[in-house]
mmCIF file of the C-alpha atoms, coordinates in Angstrom:
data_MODEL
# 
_entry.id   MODEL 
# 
loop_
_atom_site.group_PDB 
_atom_site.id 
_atom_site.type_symbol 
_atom_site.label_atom_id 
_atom_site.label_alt_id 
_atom_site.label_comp_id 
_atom_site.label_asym_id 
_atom_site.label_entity_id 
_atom_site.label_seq_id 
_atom_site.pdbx_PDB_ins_code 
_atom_site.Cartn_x 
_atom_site.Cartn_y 
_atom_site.Cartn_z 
_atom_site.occupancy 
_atom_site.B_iso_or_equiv 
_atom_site.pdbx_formal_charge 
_atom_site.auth_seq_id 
_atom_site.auth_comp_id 
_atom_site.auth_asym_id 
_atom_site.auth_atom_id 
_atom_site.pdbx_PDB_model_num 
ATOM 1   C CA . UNK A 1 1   ? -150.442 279.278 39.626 1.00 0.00 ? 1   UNK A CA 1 
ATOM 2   C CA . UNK A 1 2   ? -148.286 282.020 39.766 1.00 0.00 ? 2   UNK A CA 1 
ATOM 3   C CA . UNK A 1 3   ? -144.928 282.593 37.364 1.00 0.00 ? 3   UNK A CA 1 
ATOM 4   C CA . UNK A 1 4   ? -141.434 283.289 39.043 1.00 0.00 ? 4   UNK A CA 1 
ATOM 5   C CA . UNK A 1 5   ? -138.147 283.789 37.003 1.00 0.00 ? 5   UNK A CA 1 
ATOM 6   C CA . UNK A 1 6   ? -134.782 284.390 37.566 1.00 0.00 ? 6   UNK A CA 1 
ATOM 7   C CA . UNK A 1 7   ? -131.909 285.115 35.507 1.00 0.00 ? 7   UNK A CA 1 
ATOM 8   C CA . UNK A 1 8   ? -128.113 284.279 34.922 1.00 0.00 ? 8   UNK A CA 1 
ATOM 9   C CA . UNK A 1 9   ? -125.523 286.537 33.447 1.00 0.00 ? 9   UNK A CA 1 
ATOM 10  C CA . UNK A 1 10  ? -121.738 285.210 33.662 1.00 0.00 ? 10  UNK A CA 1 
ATOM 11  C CA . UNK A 1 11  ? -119.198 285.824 30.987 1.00 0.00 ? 11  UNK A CA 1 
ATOM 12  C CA . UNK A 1 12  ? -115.785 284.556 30.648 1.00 0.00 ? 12  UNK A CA 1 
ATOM 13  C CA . UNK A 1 13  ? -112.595 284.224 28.739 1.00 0.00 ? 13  UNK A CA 1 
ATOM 14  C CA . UNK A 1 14  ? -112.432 280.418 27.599 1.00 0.00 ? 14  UNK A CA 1 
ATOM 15  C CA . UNK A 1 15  ? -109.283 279.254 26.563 1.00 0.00 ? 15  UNK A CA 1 
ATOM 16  C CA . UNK A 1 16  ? -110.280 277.790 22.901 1.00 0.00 ? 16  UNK A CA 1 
ATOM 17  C CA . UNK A 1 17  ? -111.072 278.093 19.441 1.00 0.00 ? 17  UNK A CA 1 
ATOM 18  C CA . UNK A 1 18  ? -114.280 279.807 18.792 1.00 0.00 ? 18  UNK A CA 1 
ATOM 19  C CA . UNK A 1 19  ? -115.791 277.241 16.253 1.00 0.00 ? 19  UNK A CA 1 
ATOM 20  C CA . UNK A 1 20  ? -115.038 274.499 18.582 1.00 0.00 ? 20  UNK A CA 1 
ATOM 21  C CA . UNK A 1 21  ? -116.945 276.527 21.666 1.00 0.00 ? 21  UNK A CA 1 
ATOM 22  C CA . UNK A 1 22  ? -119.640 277.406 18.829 1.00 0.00 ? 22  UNK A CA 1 
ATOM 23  C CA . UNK A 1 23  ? -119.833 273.457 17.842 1.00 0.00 ? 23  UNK A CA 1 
ATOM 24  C CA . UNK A 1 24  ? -120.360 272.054 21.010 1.00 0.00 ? 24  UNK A CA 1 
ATOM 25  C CA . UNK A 1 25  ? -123.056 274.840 22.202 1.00 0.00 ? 25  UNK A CA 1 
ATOM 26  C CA . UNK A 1 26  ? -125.323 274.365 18.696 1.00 0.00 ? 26  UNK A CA 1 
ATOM 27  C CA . UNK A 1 27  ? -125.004 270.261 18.892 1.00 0.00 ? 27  UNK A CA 1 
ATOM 28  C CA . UNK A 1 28  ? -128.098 269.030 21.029 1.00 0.00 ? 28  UNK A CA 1 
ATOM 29  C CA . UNK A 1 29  ? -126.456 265.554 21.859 1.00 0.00 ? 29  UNK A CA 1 
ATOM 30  C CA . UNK A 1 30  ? -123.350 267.357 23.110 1.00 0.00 ? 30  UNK A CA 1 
ATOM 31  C CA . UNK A 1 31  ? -125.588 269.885 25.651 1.00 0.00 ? 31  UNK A CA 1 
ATOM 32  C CA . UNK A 1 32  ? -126.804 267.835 27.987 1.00 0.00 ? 32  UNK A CA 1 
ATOM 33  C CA . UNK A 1 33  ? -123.778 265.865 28.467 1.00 0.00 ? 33  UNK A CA 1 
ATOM 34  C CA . UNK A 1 34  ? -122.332 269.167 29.438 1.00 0.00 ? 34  UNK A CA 1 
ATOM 35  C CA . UNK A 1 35  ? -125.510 270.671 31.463 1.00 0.00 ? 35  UNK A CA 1 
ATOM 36  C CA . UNK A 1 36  ? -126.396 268.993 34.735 1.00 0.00 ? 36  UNK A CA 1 
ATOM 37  C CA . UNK A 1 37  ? -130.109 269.014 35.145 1.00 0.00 ? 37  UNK A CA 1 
ATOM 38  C CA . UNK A 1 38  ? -130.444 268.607 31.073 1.00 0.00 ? 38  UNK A CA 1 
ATOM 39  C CA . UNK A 1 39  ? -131.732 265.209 30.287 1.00 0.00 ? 39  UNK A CA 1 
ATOM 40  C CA . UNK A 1 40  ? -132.107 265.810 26.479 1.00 0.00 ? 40  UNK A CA 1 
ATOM 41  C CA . UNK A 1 41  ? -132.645 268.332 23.319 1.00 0.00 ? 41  UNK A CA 1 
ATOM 42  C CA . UNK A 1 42  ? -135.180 267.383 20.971 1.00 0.00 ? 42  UNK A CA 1 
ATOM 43  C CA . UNK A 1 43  ? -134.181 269.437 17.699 1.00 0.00 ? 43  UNK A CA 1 
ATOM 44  C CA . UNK A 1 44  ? -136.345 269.941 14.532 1.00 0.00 ? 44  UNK A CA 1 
ATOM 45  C CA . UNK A 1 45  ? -134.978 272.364 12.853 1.00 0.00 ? 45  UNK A CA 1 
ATOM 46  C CA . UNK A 1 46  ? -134.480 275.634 14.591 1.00 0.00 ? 46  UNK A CA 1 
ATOM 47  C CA . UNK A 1 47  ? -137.174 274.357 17.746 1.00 0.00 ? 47  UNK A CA 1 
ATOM 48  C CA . UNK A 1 48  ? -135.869 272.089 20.549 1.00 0.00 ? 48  UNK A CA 1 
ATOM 49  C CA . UNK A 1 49  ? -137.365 270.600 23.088 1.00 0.00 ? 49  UNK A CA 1 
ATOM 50  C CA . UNK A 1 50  ? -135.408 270.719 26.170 1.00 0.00 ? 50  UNK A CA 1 
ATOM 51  C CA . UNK A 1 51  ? -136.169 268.289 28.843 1.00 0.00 ? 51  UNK A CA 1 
ATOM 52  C CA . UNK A 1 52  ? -134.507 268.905 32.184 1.00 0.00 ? 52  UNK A CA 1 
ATOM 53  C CA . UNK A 1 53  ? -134.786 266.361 35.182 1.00 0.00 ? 53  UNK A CA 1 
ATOM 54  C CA . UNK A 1 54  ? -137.230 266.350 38.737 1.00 0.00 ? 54  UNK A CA 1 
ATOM 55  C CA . UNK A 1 55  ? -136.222 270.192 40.610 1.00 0.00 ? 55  UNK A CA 1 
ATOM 56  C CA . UNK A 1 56  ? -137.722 270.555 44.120 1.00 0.00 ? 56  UNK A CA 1 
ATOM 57  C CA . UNK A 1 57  ? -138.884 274.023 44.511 1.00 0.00 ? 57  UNK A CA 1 
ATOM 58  C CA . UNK A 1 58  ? -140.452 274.317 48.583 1.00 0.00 ? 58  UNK A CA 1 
ATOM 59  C CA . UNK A 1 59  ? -142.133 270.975 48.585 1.00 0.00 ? 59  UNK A CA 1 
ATOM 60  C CA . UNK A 1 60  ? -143.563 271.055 44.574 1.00 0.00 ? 60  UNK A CA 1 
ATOM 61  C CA . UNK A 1 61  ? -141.186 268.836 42.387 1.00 0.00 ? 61  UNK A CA 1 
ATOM 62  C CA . UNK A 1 62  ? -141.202 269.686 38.920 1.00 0.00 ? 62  UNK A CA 1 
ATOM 63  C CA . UNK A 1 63  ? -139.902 268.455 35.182 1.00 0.00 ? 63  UNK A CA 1 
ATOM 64  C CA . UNK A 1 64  ? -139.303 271.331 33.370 1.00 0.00 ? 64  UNK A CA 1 
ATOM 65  C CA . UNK A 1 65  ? -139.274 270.864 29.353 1.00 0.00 ? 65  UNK A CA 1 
ATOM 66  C CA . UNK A 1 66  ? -139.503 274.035 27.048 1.00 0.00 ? 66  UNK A CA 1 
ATOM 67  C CA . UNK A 1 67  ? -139.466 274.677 23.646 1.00 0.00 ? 67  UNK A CA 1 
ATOM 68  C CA . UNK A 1 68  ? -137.092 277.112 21.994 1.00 0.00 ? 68  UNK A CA 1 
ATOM 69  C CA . UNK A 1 69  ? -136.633 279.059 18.989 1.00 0.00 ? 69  UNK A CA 1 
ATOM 70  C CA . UNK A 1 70  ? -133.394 279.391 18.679 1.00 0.00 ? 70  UNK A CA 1 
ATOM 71  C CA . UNK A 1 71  ? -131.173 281.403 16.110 1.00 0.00 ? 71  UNK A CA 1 
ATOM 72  C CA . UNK A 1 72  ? -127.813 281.045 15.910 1.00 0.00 ? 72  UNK A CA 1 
ATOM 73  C CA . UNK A 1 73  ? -125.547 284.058 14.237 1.00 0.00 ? 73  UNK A CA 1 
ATOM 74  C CA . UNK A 1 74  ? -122.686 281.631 13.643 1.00 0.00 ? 74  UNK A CA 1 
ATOM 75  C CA . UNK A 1 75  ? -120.376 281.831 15.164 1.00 0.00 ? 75  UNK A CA 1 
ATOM 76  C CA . UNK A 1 76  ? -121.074 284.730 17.238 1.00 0.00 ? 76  UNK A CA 1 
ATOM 77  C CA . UNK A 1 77  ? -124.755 284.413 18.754 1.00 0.00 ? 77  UNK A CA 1 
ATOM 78  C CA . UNK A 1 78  ? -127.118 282.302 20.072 1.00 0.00 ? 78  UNK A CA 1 
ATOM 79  C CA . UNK A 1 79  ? -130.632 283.480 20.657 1.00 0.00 ? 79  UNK A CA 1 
ATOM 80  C CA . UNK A 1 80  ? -133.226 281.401 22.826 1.00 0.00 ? 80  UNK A CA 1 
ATOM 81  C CA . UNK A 1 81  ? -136.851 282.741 22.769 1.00 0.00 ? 81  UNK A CA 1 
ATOM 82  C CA . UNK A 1 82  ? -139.808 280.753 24.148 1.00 0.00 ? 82  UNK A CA 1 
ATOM 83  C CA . UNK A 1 83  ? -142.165 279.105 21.556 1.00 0.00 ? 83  UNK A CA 1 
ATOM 84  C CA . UNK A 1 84  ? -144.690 276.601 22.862 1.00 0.00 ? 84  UNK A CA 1 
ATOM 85  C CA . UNK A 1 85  ? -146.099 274.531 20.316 1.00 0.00 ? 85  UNK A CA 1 
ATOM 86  C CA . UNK A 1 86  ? -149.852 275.735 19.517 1.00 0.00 ? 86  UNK A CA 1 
ATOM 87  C CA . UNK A 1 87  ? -152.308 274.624 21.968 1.00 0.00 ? 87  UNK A CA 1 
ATOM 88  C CA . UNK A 1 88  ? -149.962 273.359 24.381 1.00 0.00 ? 88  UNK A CA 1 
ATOM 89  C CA . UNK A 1 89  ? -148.905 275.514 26.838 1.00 0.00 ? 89  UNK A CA 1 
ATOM 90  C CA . UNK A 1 90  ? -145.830 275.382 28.619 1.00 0.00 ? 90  UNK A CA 1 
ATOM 91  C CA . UNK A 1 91  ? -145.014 276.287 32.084 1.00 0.00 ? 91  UNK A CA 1 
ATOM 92  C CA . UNK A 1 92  ? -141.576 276.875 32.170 1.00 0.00 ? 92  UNK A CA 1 
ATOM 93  C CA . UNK A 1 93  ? -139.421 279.056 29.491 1.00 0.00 ? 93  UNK A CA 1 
ATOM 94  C CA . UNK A 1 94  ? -135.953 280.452 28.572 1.00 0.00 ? 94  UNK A CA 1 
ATOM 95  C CA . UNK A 1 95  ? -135.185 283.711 27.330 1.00 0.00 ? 95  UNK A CA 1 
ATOM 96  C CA . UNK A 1 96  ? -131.492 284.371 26.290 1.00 0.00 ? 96  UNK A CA 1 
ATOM 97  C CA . UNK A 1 97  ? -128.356 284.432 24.439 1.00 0.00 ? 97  UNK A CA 1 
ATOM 98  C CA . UNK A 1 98  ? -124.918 283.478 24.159 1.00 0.00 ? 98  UNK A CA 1 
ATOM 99  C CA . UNK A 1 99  ? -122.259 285.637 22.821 1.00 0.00 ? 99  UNK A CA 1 
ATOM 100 C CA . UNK A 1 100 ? -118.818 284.318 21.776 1.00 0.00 ? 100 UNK A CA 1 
ATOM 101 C CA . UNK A 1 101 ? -115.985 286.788 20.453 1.00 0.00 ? 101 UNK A CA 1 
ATOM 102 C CA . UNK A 1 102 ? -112.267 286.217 19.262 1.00 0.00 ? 102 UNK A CA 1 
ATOM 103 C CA . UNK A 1 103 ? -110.092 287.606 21.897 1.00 0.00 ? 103 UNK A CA 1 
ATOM 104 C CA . UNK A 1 104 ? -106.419 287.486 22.898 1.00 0.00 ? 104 UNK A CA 1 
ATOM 105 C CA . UNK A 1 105 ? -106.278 283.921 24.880 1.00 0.00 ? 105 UNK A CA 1 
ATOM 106 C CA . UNK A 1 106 ? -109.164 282.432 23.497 1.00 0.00 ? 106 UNK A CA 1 
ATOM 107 C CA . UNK A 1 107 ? -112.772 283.207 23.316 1.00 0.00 ? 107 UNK A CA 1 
ATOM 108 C CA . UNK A 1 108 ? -114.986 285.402 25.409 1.00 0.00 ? 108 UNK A CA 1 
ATOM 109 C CA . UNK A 1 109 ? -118.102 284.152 26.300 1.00 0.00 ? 109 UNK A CA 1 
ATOM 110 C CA . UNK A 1 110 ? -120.726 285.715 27.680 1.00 0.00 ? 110 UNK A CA 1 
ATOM 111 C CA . UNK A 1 111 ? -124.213 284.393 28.704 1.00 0.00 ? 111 UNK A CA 1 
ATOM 112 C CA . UNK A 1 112 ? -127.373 285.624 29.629 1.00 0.00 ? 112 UNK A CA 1 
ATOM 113 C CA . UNK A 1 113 ? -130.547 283.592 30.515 1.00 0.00 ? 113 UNK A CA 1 
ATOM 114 C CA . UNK A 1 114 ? -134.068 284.013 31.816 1.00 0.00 ? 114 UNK A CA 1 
ATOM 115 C CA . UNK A 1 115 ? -135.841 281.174 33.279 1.00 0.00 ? 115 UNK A CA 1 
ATOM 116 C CA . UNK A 1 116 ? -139.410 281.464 34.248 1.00 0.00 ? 116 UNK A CA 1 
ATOM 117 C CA . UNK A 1 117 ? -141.549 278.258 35.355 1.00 0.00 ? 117 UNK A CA 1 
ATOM 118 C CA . UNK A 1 118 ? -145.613 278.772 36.368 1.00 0.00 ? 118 UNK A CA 1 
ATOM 119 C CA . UNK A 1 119 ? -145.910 276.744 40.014 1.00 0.00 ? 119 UNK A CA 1 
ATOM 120 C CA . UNK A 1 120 ? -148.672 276.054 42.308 1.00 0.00 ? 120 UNK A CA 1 
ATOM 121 C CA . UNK A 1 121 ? -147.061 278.572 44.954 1.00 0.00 ? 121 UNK A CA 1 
ATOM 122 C CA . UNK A 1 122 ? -148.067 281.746 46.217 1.00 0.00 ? 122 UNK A CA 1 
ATOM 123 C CA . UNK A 1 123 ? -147.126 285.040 44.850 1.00 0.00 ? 123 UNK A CA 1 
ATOM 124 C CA . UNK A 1 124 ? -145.497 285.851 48.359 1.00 0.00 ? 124 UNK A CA 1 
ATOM 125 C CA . UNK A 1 125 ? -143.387 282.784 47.906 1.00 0.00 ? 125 UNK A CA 1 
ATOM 126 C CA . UNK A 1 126 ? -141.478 284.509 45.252 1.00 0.00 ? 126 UNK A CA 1 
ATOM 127 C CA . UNK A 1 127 ? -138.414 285.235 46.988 1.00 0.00 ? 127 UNK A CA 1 
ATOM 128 C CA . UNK A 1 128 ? -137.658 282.139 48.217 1.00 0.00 ? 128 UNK A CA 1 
ATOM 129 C CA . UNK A 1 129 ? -138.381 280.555 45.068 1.00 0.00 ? 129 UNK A CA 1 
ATOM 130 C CA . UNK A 1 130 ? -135.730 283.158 43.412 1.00 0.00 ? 130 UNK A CA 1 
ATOM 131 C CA . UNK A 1 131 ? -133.057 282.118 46.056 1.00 0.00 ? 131 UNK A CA 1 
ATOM 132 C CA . UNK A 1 132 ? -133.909 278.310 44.772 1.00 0.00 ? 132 UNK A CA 1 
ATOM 133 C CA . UNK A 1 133 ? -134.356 279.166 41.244 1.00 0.00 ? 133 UNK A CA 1 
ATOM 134 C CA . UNK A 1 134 ? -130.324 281.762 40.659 1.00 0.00 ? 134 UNK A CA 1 
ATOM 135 C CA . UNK A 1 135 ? -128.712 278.780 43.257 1.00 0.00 ? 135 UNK A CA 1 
ATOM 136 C CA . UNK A 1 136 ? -129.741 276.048 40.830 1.00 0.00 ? 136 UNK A CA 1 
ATOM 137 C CA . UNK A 1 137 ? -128.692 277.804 38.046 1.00 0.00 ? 137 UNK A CA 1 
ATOM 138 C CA . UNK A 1 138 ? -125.423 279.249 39.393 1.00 0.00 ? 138 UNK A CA 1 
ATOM 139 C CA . UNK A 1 139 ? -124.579 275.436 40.517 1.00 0.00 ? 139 UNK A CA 1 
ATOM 140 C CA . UNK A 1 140 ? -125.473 274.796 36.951 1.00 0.00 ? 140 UNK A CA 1 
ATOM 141 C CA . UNK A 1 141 ? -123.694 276.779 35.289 1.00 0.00 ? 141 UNK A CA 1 
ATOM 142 C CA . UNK A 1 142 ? -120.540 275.931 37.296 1.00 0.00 ? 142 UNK A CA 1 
ATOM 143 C CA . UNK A 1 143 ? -120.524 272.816 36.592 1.00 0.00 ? 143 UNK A CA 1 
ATOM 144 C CA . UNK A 1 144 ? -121.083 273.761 32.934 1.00 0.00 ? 144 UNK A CA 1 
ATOM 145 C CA . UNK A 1 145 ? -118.234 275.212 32.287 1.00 0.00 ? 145 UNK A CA 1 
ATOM 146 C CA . UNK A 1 146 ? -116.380 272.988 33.740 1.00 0.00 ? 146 UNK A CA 1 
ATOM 147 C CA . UNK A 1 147 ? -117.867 269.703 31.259 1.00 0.00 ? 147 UNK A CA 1 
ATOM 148 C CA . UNK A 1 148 ? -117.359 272.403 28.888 1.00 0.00 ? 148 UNK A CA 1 
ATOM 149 C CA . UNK A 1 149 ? -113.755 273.022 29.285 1.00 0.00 ? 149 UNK A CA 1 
ATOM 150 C CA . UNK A 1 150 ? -113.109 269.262 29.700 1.00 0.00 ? 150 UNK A CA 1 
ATOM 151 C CA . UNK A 1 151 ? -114.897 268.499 26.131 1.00 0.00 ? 151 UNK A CA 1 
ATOM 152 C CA . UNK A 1 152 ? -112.647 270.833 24.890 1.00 0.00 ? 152 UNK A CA 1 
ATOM 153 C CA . UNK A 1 153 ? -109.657 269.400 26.019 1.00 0.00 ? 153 UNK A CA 1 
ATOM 154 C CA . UNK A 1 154 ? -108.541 272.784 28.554 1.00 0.00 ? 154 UNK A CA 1 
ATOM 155 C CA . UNK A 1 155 ? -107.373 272.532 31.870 1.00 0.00 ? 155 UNK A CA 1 
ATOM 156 C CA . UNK A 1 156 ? -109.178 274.932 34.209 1.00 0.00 ? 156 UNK A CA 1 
# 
């Protein structure tokens, strides 16, 4: 097994209210009807379980689920930081945050994420498997933002 990561940083001015932005990206039913490739958020507390559907990756499929920490500064941060449950080690993780500040036309939002994920690939694959891992995540977040600015009601 060998561990591969890549990471998204996009930021944005999105025409809305802060609090409604912040309320939709703290609510773990509303996520992964915004987030293609999120089946569901299992929240207890300030832990979810995120459970993301099949991903080919050069011929291995996988099912990524993680558990987060997260910490939310409301309504101006989100923090994500890996934390497997004890004695159960998981081979994917997110590292990250959102940031959301008031500004003229709306709300700027910036977001940065790590993903790493442990597959049964060589080390030298590890290009490739960055191409596959920023284009997922790039299509993702794409599409993301535009669920998001359709829950909030804003034409893009």
């Amino acid at each position: 097994m060998n561990r591969f990561s890549a990471t998204t940083d996009d930021q944005a001015v999105v025409p809305a209210d802060r609090d409604a932005i912040w309320a939709a990206l703290t609510d773990p039913a509303v996520l992964p009807r915004l987030t293609p490739l999120l089946r569901h958020i299992e929240a207890d507390g300030d832990l979810w379980r995120w459970e993301l559907s099949r991903i080919p990756v050069l011929g291995v499929s996988i099912s990524p689920s993680f558990t987060e920490k997260m910490v939310f500064h409301a309504p101006e941060r989100i923090e994500f930081t890996h934390a497997p449950p004890e004695g159960r080690p998981e081979r994917t993780a997110v590292e990250g945050w959102y940031q959301l500040e008031e500004v003229e036309g709306g709300t700027h939002l910036h977001i940065r994420l790590t993903m790493s994920v442990e597959l049964p690939l060589a080390r030298s694959a590890g290009p490739a498997v960055r191409r596959i891992m920023e284009t997922v995540m790039s299509h993702t977040g794409d599409r993301f933002s535009v669920n998001l600015l359709r829950h909030l009601g804003v034409s893009s």
